[in-house]
C-alpha positions as a Markdown table, in Angstrom:
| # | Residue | x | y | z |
|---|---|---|---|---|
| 1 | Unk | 18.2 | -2.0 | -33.0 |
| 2 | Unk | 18.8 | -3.0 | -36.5 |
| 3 | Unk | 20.3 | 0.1 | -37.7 |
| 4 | Unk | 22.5 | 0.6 | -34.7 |
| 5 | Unk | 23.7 | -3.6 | -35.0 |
| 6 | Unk | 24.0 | -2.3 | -38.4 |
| 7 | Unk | 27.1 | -0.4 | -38.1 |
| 8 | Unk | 29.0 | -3.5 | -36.5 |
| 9 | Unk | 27.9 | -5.2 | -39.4 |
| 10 | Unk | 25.4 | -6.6 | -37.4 |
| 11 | Unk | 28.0 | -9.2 | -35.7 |
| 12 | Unk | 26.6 | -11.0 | -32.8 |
| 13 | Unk | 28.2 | -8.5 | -30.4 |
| 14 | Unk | 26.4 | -5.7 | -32.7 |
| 15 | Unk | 23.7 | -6.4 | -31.3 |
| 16 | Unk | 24.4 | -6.9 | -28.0 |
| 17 | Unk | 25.7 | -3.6 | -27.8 |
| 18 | Unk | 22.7 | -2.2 | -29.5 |
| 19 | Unk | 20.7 | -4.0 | -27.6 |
| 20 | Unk | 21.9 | -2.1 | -24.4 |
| 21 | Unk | 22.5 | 1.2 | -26.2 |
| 22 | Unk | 19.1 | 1.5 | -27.5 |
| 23 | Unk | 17.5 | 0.5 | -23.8 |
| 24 | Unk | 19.5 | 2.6 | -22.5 |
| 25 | Unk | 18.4 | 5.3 | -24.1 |
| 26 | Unk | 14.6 | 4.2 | -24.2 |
| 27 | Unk | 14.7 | 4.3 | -20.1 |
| 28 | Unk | 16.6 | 7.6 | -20.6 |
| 29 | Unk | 13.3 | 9.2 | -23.0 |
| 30 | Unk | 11.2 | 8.1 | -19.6 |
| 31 | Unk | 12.7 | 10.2 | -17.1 |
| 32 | Unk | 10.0 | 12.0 | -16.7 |
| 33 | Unk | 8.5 | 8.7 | -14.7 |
| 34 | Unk | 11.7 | 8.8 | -12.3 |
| 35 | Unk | 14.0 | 6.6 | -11.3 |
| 36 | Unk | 11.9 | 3.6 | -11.1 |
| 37 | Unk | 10.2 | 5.1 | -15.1 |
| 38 | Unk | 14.0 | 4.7 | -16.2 |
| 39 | Unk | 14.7 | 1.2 | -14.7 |
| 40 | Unk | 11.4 | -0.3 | -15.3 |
| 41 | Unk | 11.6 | 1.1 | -19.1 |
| 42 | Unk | 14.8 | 0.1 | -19.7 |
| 43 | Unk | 14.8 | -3.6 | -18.3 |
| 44 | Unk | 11.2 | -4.2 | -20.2 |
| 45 | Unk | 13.0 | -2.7 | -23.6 |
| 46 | Unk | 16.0 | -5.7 | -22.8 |
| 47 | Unk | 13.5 | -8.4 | -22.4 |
| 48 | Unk | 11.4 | -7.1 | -25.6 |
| 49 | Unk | 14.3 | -7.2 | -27.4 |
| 50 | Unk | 15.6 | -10.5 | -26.1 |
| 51 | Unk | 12.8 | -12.0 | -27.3 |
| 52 | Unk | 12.7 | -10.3 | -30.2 |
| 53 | Unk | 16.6 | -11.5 | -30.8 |
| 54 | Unk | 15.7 | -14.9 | -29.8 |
| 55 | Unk | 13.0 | -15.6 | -32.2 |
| 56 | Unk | 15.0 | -14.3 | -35.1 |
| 57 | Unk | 14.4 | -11.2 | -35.2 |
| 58 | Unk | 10.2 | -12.1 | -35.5 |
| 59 | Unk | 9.3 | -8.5 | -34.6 |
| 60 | Unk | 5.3 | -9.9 | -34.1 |
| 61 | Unk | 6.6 | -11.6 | -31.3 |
| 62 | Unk | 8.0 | -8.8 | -28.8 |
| 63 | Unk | 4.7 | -6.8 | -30.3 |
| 64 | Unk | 2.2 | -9.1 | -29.1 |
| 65 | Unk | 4.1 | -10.0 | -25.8 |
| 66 | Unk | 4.3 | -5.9 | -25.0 |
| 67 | Unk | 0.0 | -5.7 | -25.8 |
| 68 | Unk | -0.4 | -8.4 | -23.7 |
| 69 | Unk | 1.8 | -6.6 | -20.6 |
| 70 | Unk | 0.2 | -3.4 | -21.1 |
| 71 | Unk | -3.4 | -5.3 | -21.0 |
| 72 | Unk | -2.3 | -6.7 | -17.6 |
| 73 | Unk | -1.3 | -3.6 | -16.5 |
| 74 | Unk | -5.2 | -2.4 | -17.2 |
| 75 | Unk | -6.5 | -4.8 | -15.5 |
| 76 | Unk | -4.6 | -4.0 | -12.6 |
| 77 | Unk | -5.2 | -0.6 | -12.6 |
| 78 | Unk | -8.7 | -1.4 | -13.4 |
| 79 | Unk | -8.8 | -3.6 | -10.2 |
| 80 | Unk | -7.3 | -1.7 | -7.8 |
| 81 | Unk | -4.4 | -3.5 | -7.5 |
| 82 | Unk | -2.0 | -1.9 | -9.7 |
| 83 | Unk | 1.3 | -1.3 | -7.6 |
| 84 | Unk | 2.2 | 2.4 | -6.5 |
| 85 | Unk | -1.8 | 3.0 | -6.6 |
């Protein structure tokens, strides 16, 4: 996100729009999951880097949040309870 904010200077609307254009790309690299790869993908990637964004660019932040997501997701799979399974 920074190097794409980076050619608008990194202007608050810099990143806005590398905020999306990044996502939308990420969700685009998981097409291979379908439709519902690409949405899910994309939509975690904007609130990763929300949060990354809103703690001033505090990249340990989105890090720890995404471990934490993908050990729930474990758990549910684990469980049985994991949806689509």
């Amino acid at each position: 996100m920074d190097r794409v904010a980076g050619f608008g200077k990194h202007t608050r609307l810099a990143w806005f729009v590398s905020l999306i254009t990044v996502n939308i790309a990420f969700g685009s690299a998981h097409s291979d999951q379908g439709i519902t790869g690409i949405i899910d993908e994309g939509l975690m990637g904007v609130l990763l880097g929300l949060l990354y964004l809103g703690t001033n660019r505090n990249l340990s932040v989105p890090i720890i949040a995404h471990g934490v997501a993908d050990t729930v997701d474990v758990l549910w799979m684990f469980i049985g309870r994991y949806p689509g399974t």
